[in-house]
C-alpha positions in Angstrom: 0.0 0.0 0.0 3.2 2.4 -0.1 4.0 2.7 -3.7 2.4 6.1 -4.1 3.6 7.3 -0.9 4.8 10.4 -2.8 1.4 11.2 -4.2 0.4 14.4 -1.9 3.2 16.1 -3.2 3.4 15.3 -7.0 -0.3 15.2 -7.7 -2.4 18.7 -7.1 -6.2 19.2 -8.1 -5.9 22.0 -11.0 -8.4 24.5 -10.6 -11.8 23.5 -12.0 -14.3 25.0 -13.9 -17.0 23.3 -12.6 -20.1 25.4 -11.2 -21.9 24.0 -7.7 -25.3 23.6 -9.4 -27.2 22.2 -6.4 -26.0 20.5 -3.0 -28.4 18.0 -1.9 -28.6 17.5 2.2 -29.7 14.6 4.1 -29.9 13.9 7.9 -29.6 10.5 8.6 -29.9 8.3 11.7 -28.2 4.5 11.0 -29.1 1.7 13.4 -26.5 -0.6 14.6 -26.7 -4.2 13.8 -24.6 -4.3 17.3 -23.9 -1.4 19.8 -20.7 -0.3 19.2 -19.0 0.0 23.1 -16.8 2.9 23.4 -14.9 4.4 27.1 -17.5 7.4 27.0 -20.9 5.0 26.3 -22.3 2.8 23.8 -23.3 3.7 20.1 -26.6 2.4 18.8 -27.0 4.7 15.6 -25.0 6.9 13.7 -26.3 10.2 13.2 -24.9 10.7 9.6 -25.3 13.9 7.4 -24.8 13.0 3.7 -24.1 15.5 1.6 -24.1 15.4 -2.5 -23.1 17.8 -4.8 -23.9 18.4 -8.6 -21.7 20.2 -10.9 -23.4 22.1 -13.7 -21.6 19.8 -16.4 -23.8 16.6 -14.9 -20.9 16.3 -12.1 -21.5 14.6 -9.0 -19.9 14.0 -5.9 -20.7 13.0 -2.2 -19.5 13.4 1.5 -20.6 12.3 5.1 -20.1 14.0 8.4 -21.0 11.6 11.0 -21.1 13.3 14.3 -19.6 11.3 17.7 -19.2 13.2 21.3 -15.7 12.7 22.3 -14.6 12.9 18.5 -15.6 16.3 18.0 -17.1 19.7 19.6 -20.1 19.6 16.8 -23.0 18.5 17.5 -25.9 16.6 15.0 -27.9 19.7 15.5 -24.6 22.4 15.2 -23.0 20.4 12.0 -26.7 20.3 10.6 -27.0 24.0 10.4 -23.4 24.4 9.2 -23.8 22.7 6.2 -26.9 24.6 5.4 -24.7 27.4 5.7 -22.2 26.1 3.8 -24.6 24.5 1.0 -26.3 28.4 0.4 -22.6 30.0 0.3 -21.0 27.4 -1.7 -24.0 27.3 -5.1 -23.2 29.0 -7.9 -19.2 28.9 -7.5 -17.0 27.3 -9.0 -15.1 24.1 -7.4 -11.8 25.6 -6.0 -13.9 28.7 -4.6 -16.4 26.8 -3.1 -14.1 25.0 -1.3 -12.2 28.0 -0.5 -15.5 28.9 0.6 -16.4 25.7 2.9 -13.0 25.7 4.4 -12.8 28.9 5.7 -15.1 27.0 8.3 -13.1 24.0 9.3 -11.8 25.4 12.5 -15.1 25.7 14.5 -16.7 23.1 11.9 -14.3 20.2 10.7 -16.6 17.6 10.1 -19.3 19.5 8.6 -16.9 21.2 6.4 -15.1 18.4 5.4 -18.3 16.5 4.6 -18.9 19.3 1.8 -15.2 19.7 0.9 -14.7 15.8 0.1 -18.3 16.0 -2.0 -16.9 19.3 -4.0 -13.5 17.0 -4.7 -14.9 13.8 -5.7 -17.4 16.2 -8.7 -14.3 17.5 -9.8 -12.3 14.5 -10.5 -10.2 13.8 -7.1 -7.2 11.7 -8.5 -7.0 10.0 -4.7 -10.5 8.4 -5.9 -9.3 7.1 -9.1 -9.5 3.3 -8.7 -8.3 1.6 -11.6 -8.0 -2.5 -10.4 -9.2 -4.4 -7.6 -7.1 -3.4 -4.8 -7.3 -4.5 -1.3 -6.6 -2.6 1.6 -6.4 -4.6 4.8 -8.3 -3.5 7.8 -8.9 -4.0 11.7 -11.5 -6.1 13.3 -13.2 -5.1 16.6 -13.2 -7.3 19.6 -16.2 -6.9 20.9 -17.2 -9.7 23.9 -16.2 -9.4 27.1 -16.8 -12.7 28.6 -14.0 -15.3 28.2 -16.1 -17.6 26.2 -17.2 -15.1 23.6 -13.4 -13.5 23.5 -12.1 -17.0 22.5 -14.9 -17.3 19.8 -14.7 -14.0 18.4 -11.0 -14.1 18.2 -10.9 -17.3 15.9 -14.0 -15.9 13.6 -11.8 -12.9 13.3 -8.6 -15.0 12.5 -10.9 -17.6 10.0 -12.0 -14.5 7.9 -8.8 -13.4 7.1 -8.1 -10.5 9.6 -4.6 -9.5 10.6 -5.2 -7.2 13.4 -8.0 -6.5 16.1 -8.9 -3.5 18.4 -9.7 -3.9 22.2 -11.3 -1.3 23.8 -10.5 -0.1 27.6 -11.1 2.7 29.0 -13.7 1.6 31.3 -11.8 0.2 34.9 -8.5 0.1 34.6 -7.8 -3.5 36.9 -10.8 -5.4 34.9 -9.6 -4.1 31.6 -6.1 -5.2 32.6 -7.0 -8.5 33.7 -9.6 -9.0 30.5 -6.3 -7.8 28.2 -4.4 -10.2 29.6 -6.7 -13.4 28.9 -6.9 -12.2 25.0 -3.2 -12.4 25.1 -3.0 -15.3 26.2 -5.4 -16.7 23.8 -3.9 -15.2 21.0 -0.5 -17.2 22.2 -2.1 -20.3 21.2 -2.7 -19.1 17.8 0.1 -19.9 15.0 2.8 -17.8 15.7 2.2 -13.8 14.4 -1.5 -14.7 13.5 -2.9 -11.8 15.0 -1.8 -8.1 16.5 -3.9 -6.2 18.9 -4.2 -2.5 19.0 -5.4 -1.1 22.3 -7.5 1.6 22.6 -8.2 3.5 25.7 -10.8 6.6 23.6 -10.1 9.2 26.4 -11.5 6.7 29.2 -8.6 6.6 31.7 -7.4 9.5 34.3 -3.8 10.0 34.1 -3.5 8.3 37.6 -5.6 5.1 36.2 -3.6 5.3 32.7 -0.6 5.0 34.6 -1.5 2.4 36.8 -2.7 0.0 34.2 0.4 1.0 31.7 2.5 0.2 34.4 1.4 -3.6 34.2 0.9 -3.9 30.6 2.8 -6.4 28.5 3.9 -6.0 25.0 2.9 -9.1 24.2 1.1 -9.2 20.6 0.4 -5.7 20.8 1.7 -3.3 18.0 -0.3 0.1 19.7 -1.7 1.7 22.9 -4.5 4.8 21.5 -5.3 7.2 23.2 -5.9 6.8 26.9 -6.7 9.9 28.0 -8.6 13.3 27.7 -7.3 14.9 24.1 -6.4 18.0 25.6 -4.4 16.2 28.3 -1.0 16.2 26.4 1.3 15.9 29.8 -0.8 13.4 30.4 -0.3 11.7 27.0 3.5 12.2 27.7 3.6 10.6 30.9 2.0 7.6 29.6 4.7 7.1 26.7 7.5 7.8 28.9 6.9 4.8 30.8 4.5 2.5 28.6 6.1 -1.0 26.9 4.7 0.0 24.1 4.3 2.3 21.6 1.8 5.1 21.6 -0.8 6.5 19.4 -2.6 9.8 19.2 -6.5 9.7 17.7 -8.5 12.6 19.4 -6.2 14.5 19.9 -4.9 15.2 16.5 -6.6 17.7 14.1 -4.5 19.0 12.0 -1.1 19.8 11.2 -0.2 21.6 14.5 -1.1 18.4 16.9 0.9 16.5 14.7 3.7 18.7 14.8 3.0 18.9 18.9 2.8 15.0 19.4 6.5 14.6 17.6 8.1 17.3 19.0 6.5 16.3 22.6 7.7 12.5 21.6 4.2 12.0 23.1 3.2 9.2 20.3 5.4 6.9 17.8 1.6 6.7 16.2 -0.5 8.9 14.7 -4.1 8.4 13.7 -5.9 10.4 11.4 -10.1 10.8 10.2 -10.9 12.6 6.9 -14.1 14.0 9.0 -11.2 16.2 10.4 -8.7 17.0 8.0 -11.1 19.3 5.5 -10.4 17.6 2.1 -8.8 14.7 0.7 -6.0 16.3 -0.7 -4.8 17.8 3.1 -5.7 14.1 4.5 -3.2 12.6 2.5 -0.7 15.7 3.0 -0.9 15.0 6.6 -0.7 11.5 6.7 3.0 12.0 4.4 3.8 14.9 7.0 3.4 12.2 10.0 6.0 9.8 8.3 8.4 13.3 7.8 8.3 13.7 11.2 9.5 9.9 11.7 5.8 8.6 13.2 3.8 5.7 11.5 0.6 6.9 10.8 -2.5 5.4 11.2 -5.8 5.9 9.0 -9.2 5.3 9.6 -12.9 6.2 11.4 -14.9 3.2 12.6 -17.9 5.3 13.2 -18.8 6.5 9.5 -20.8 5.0 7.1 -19.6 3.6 3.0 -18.8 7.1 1.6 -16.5 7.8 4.2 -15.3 4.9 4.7 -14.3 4.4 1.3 -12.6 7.7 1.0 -10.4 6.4 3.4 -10.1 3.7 2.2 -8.6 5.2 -1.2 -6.2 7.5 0.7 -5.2 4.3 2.6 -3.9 2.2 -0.5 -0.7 5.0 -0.8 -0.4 6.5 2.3 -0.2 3.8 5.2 1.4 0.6 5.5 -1.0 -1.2 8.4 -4.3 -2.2 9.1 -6.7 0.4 8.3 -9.4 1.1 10.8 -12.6 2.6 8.3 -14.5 -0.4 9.2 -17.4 1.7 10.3 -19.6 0.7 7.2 -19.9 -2.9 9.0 -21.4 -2.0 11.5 -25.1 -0.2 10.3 -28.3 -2.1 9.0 -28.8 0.1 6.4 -26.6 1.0 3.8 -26.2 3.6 1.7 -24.0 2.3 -1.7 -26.7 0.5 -3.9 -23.6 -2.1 -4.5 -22.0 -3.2 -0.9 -18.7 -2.6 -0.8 -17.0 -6.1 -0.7 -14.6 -7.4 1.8 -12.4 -10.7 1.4 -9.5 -12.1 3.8 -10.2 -9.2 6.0 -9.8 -6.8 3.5 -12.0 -4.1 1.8 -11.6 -4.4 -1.7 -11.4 -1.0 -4.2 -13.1 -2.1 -7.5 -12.7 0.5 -10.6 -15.1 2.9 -10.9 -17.3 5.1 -8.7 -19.4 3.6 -6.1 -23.2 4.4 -6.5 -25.5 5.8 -3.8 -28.8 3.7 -3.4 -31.5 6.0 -5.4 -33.1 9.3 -4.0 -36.5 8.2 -2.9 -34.8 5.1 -1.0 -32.1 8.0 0.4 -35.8 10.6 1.1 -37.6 7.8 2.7 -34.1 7.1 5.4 -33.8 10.9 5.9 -35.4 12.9 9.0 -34.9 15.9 6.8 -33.5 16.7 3.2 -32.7 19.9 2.3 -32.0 20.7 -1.6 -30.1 24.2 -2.5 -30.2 24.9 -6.1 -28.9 27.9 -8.2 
């Protein structure tokens, strides 16, 4: 997956003369086939804003903003209005201006703005969408029992369909997530040798004093990462933890941009770095940023399990030249509903980019899931 690695510095959008004709806004709530558990409480829907964009030469392009407390400031209601906003300021101008336009925004607004911006680049012609062969990009499987039974299961499903790595959430009490981490190592030791890794991932649940306590007893074993165990904003806190942990660290929520990645390598507070196109404003500074990490001598990390397809496989086609592990846009398992009228297609663990541009299930199927649609036309 590292053969283009190169790509955010020797391929730039040209300026297009493509006219926004109408953005077309959907508010969207997605059941969970299974409650996704997470530190700060358990997800049973996405609330996803889909966004698609028509260009006035028969263009079109989509985005999605799914909003998650704990992964941003916005709110459903707050990103809601803000792509109004954005959808009324954006018709009538031409690609690069809109998204001058939309990303004047991002600071206060990333996933709302980014949910326009990716839309506006995938119209024009993004080259980081150009799929031309089946290519697989390997993601992450989520461990999600917690009984020792159901761990032992789960674990040998995930290693029978092909996956290489699989998250474990803590977070929750530092001594019973210690002592449930250390059964799932020990089951994974009587797996063929280098069968499976395991990426822990804390999602802001631990004080430092707790982060500490349960680093302090960790063992390496099997694990390639330890994410985020504390509050995002707690970056002595985040340093602590990696001066003592066994192994290595990554940032997630606490990275938006260039600055915290410039922050966590300079503070040596990460060897990791995770990153969510939700956040970054466009594709084109996604995979910038991504190729900045790996400047800076980090490894980063791609990937949003709460999103739906679109998002999902946006980053997946960032991930196929700009990381070199197991992606974690896996989110688009997780939903009942849909929202590609093909479904993208997984093998061996993998999510598999076929040529050509996934479609959208049709409009009155997309009206009928909605709470609200909004269309802005010029």
């Amino acid at each position: 997956m590292m053969a283009a690695l190169s790509i955010a510095h020797t391929i730039r959008i040209r300026p297009s003369a493509m006219i926004v004709s109408q953005v077309i806004l959907r508010r969207l709530s997605l059941p969970l086939k299974v409650p996704y558990k997470l530190a700060f409480g358990a997800v049973t829907a996405f609330d996803t804003i889909l966004v698609t964009v028509q260009g006035d030469g028969g263009e079109q392009g989509f985005g999605e903003a799914t909003i998650l407390t704990g992964y941003t400031s916005e709110t459903i209601d707050s990103a809601w209005a803000k792509v109004r906003e954005l959808a009324t300021a954006v018709k009538g101008l031409d690609a690069a201006s809109a998204k001058d336009a939309a990303l004047t925004h991002l600071k206060k607004a990333p996933f709302a703005v980014s949910s326009v911006v990716t839309a506006i680049e995938m119209a024009e012609g993004s080259p980081f969408l150009n799929i031309t062969q089946d290519t697989p990009v390997p993601l992450l499987a989520i461990l999600s029992a917690s009984d020792e039974a159901g761990i032992a299961a789960e674990l040998e499903r995930h290693r029978q369909a092909g996956y290489g790595t699989v998250k474990v959430k803590v977070g929750f009490e530092w001594e019973s997530d210690a002592k449930r981490l250390k059964f799932i190592q020990g089951e994974v030791d009587r797996l063929p040798a280098g069968t499976l890794k395991l990426r822990i991932d804390g999602n802001q649940g631990f004080s430092q004093d707790d982060a500490l306590a349960f680093t302090r007893i960790l063992e390496p074993d099997h694990i390639e990462l330890f994410e985020q165990p504390c509050h995002m904003d707690d970056w002595d806190a985040a340093k602590a933890v990696s001066d003592i942990s066994s192994v290595p660290m990554m940032l997630d929520e606490s990275i938006y941009g260039p600055a915290e990645i410039e922050r966590a390598a300079e503070s040596g507070s990460a060897r990791f770095v995770k990153l969510k196109l939700m956040k970054a404003g466009s594709l084109a500074a996604l995979a910038e940023q991504l190729t900045r990490i790996r400047e800076l001598g980090m490894e980063p990390v791609l990937g949003n399990g709460v999103a739906a397809d679109p998002g999902c496989w946006m980053e997946a086609c960032i991930a196929r030249t700009h990381i070199s592990n197991a992606g974690e846009m896996n989110g688009f398992l997780k939903p009942h509903q849909l929202l590609f009228a093909d479904p993208i297609r997984m093998d061996r663990g993998a999510m598999i980019l076929t040529p050509g541009t996934p479609r959208l299930i049709d409009d009155a199927a997309l009206d009928a899931l909605a709470a609200e649609t909004v269309r802005v036309t010029t």
